[in-house]
N, C-alpha and C positions, 0 to 999 in steps of 0.2 A: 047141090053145093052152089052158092054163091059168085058172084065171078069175082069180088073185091079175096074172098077167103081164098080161090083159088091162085089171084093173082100172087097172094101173101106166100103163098103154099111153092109156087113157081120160083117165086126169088130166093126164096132160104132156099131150096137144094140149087138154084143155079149157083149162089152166094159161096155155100159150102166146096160145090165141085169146083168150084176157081179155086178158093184157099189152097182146097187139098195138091188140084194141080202147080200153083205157085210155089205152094212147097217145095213137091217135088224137084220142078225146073231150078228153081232156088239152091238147091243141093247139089244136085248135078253141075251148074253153075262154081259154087264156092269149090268141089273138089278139082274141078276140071284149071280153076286160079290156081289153087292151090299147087299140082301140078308142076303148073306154067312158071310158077314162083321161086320153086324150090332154088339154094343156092348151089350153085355149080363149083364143086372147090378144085381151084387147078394150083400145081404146084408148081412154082418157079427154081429151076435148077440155078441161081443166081448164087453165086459166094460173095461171103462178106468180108473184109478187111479185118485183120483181128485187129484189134487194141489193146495196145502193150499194157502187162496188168498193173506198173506204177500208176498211170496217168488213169486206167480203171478205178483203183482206190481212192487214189485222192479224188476224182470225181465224186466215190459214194462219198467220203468223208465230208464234203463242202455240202452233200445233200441231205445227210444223215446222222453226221457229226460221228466223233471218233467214239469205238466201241468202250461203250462204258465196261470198270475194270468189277468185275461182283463177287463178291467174298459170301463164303456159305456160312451165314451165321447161326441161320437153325436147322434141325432138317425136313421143318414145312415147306413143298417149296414156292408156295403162294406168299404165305409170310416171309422168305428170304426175299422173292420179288419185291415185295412193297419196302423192308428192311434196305435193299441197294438203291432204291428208287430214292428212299428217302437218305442214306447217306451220301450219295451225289448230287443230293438239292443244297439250294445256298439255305443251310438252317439257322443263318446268322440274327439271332432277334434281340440283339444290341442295335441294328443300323435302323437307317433314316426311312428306308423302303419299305420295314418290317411292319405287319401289320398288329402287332400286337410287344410292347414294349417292357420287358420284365422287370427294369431298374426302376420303374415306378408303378407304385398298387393302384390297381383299379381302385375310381370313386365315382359312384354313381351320385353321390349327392350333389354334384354341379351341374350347371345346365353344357349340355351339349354345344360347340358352337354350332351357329348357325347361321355366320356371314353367307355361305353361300348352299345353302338350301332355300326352297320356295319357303313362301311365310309361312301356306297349308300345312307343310311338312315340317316345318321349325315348330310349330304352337300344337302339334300333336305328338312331338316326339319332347319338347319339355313342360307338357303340361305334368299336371298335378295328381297322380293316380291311386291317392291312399285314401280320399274319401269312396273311389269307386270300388276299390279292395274291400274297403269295411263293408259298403252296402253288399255286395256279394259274398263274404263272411259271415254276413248276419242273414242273408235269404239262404246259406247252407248249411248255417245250423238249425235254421226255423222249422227246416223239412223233416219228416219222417223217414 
């Protein structure tokens, strides 16, 4: 045997028996932390002060607001959830805030304003989209 092939030969098992030991030690290591780490729970015999349950409430209430009042309208009761959620919203879409306004009918045929959108965004949201309709109209009826 060669001494370069032996020398090769010598280092992979030295190589290996480090690993294996590293491990080892490595483990022995992390549990011996671990151990060391662990939380110590002590309990303190300390009393607390109660607090009077008015000034309790109104605290949740300024944090949580006052319990909303729910009426059983169906007897799903996922859908009654959503049903009280939504009869204690403001469903007012008369006002100024609303985002969508029923005293007047949608018209798409006007342009959008666009005082204050960018100009990328104003000339793609009023561009002119029935010549690109037709050409995709006519490439969807052309196919098989």
């Amino acid at each position: 045997m060669k001494a370069t092939v032996f020398e090769k030969l010598i280092r992979k098992v030295v190589r290996e028996e480090i690993d294996y030991a590293l491990r080892r030690e490595i483990k022995s290591l992390k549990e011996d932390l671990r151990e060391e780490l662990k939380p110590q729970v002590v309990e303190q015999s300390t009393q607390r002060t109660p607090i009077p349950e008015n000034i309790q409430t109104s605290l949740k209430e300024k944090i949580m607001g006052k319990k909303p009042i729910s009426k059983n309208f169906v007897s799903n009761g996922t859908l009654n959830d959503l049903l009280n959620e939504t009869a204690q919203g403001n469903t007012n879409t008369e006002s100024a805030l609303s985002p969508v306004n029923l005293s007047q009918p949608f018209n798409s045929s006007s342009p959008i304003p666009t005082e204050t959108m960018p100009t990328e965004v104003a000339t793609v949201v009023n561009r002119d989209y029935r010549e690109l309709m037709r050409a995709m109209d006519k490439r969807k009826n052309s196919r098989p």
